[in-house]
N, C-alpha and C positions, 0 to 999 in steps of 0.2 A: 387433424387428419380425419379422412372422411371413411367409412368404410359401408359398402353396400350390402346387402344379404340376398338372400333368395328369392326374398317377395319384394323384394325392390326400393323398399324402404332404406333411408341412410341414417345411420346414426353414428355420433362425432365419438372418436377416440379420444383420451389424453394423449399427451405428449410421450416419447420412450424417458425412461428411468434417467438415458445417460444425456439427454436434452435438459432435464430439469435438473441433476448433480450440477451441470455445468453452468448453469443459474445461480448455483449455492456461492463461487467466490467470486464471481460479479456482484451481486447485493452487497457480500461483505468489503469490496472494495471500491461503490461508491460510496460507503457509509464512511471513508478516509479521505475520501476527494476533501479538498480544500483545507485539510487539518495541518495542525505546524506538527512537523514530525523529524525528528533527531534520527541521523544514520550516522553511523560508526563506521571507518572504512580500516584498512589491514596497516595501515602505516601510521596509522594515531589518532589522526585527522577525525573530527565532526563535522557535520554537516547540517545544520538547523533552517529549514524553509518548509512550502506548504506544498503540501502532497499533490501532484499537476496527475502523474499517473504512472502505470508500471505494462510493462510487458509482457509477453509470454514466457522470454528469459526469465524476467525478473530484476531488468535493469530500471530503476526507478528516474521519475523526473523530479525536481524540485526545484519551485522556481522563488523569486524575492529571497536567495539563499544568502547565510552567512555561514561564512568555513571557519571553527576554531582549530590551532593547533598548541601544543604545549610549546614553549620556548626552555630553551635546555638552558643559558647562559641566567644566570642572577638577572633575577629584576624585580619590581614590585608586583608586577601582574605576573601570574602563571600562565597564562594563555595570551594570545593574538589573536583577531579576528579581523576579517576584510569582507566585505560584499562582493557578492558573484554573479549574484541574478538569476538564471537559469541555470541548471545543471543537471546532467545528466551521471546518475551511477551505477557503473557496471553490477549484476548484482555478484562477479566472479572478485571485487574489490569490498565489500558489505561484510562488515562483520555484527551488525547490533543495526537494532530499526524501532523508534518508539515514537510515538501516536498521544499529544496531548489532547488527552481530554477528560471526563469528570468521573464522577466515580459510578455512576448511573450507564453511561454510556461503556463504560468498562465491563460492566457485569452485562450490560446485553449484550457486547460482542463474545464475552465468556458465554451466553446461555448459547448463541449461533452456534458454537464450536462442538454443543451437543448431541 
C-alpha cells in the first residue's frame, strides 16, 4: 500500500496486522502438504494418507489413503484395512489428526506456535 503526504512524495506502507496473522496458518499449513498423516474419525475408524489439503471448515483431504478399522469377531489381526485413494473428511466426523515427521521438524512447528 502506497500512501502520499503533503509534499507529494510516496512512501510504501506494510501490510495491516490482520493481512499478516492471516499469513501465520497458511506457512504452518504448507509446511504439512504432502506429509502421511493419521486422522481418527468418531466411529473408530483411521485414516492413514498424505496431507492433499484442508478448508476453511476444516474438512481435510487425503489422498493414496488407507482406512484401518478394529474388527470385534476373534481373529489373528486386530484391525482390517482397504485402500481408498482420495478421501475427503468432514472435520464435524475428526476426532484426532497426526503429522509424521522427525523430531526436528516437530520442535519447529512447536517454536511457530510461539
Amino acid at each position: 500500500m502506497e500512501q502520499v503526504d503533503a509534499g507529494g512524495s510516496t512512501t510504501t506502507v506494510a501490510a495491516s496486522t490482520s493481512e499478516e496473522s492471516g499469513l501465520y496458518p497458511i506457512a504452518r499449513v504448507r509446511k504439512l502438504l504432502f506429509r502421511q498423516m493419521l486422522v481418527g474419525i468418531k466411529d473408530g475408524r483411521f485414516f492413514l494418507g498424505s496431507f492433499h489439503c484442508i478448508d476453511k471448515q476444516g474438512n481435510i483431504i487425503l489422498q493414496d489413503t488407507v482406512e484401518y478399522r478394529s474388527i470385534r469377531r476373534s481373529s489373528p489381526s486386530p484391525t482390517e484395512q482397504r485402500c481408498l485413494g482420495m478421501i475427503l473428511i468432514p472435520a464435524s466426523c475428526r476426532t484426532s489428526c497426526h503429522v509424521d515427521c522427525s523430531i526436528e521438524e516437530q520442535l519447529s512447528l512447536i517454536q511457530l506456535k510461539e
